[in-house]
N, CA, C and O atoms as a GROMACS GRO file, in nm:
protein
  148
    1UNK      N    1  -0.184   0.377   2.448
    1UNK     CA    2  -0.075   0.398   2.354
    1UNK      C    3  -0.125   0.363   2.214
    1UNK      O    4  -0.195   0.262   2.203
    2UNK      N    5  -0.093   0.445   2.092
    2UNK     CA    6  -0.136   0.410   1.988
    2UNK      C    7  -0.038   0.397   1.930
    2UNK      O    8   0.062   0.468   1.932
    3UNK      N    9  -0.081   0.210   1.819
    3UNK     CA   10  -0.004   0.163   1.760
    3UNK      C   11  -0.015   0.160   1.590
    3UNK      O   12  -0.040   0.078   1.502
    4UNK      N   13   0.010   0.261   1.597
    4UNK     CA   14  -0.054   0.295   1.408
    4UNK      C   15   0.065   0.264   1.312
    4UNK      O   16   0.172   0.292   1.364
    5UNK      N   17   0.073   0.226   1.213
    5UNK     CA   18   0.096   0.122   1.117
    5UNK      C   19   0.177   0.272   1.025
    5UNK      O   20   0.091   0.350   0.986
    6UNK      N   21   0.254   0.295   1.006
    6UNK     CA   22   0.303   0.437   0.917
    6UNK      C   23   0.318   0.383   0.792
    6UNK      O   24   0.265   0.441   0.697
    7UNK      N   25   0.402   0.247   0.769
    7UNK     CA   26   0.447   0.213   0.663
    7UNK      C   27   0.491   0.087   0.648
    7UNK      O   28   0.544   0.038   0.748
    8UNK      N   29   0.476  -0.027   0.483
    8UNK     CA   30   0.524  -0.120   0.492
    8UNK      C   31   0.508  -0.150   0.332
    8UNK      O   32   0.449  -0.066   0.264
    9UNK      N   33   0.567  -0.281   0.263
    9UNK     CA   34   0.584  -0.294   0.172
    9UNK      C   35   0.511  -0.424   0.127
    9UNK      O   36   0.528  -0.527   0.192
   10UNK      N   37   0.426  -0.420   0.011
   10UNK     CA   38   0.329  -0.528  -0.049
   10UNK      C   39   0.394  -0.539  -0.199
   10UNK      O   40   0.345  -0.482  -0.297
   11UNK      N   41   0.496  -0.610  -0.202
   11UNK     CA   42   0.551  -0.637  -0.377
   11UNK      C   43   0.434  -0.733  -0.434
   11UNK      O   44   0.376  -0.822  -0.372
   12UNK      N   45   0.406  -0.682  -0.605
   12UNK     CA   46   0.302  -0.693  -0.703
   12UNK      C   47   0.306  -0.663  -0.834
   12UNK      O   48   0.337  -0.555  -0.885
   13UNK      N   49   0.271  -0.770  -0.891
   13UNK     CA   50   0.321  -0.770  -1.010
   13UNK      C   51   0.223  -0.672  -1.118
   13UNK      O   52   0.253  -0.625  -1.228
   14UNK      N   53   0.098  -0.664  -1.040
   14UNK     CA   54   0.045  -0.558  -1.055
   14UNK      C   55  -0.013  -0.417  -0.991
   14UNK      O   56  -0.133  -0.389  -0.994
   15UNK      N   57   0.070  -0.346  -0.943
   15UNK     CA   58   0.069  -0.266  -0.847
   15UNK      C   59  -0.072  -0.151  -0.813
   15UNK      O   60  -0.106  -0.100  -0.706
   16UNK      N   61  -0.138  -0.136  -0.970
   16UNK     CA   62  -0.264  -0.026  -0.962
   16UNK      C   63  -0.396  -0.143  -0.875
   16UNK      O   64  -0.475  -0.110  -0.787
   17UNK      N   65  -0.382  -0.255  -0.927
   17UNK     CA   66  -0.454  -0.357  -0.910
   17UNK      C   67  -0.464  -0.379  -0.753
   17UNK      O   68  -0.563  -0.343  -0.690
   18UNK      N   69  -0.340  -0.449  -0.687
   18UNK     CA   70  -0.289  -0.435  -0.555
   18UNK      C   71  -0.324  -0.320  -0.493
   18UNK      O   72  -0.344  -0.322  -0.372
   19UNK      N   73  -0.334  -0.225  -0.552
   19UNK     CA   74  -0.373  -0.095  -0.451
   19UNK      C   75  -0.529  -0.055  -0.437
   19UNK      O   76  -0.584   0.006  -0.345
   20UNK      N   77  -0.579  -0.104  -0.550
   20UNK     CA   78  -0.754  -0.097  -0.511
   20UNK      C   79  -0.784  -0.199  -0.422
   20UNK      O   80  -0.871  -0.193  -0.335
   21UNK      N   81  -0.708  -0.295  -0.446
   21UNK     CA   82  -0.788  -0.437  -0.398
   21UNK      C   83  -0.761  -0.387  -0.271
   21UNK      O   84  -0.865  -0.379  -0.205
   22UNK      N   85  -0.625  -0.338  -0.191
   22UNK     CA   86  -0.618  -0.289  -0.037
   22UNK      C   87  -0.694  -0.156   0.007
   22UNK      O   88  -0.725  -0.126   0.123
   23UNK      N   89  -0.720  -0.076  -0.122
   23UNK     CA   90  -0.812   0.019  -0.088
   23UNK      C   91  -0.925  -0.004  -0.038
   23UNK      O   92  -0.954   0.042   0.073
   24UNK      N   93  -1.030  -0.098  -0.125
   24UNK     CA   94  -1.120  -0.132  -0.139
   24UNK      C   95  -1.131  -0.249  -0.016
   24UNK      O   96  -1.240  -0.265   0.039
   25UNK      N   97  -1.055  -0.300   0.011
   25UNK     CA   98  -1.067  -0.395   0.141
   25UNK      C   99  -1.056  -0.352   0.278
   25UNK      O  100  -1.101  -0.393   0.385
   26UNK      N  101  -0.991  -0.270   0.247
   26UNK     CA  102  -0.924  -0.184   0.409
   26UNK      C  103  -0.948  -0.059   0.408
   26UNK      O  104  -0.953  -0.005   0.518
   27UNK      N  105  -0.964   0.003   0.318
   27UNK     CA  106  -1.012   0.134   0.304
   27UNK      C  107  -0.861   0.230   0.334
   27UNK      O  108  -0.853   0.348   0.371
   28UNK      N  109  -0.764   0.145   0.306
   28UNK     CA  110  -0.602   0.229   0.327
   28UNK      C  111  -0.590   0.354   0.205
   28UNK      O  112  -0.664   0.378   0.109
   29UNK      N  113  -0.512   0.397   0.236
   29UNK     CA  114  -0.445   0.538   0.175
   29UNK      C  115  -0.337   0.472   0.096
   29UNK      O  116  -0.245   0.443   0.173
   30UNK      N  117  -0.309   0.434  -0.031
   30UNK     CA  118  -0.242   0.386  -0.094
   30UNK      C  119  -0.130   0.530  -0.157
   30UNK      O  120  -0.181   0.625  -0.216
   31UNK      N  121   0.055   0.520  -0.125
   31UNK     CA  122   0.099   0.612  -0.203
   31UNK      C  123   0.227   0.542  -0.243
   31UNK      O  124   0.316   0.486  -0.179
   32UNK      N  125   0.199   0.569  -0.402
   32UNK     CA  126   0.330   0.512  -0.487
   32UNK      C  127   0.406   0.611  -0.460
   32UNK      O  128   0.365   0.727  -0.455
   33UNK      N  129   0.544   0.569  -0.438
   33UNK     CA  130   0.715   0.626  -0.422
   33UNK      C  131   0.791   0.520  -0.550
   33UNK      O  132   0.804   0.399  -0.570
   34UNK      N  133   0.831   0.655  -0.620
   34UNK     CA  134   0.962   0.557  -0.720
   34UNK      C  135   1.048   0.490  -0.652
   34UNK      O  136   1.106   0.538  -0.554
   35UNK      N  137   1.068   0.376  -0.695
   35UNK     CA  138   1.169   0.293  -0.640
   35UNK      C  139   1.330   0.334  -0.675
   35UNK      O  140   1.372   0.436  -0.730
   36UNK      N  141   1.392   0.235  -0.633
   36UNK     CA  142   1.575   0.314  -0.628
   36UNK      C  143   1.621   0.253  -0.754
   36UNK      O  144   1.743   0.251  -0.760
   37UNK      N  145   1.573   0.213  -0.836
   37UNK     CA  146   1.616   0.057  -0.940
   37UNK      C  147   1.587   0.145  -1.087
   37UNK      O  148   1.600   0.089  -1.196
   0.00000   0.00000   0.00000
């Protein structure tokens, strides 16, 4: 059974920053969605 990860939320006060650093660590697919606010 595969347990693959679709989606989740990492709040950051710097968000381009936060997204290399998980790129670059994990090698994830980073995608910004406008928020509701």
């Amino acid at each position: 059974m595969d347990h693959t990860i679709v989606h989740f939320e990492i709040p950051a006060d710097d968000p381009e920053r936060a997204a290399k650093f998980y790129r670059e660590l994990f090698g994830w697919q980073i995608d910004r969605y406008a928020g509701s606010g």
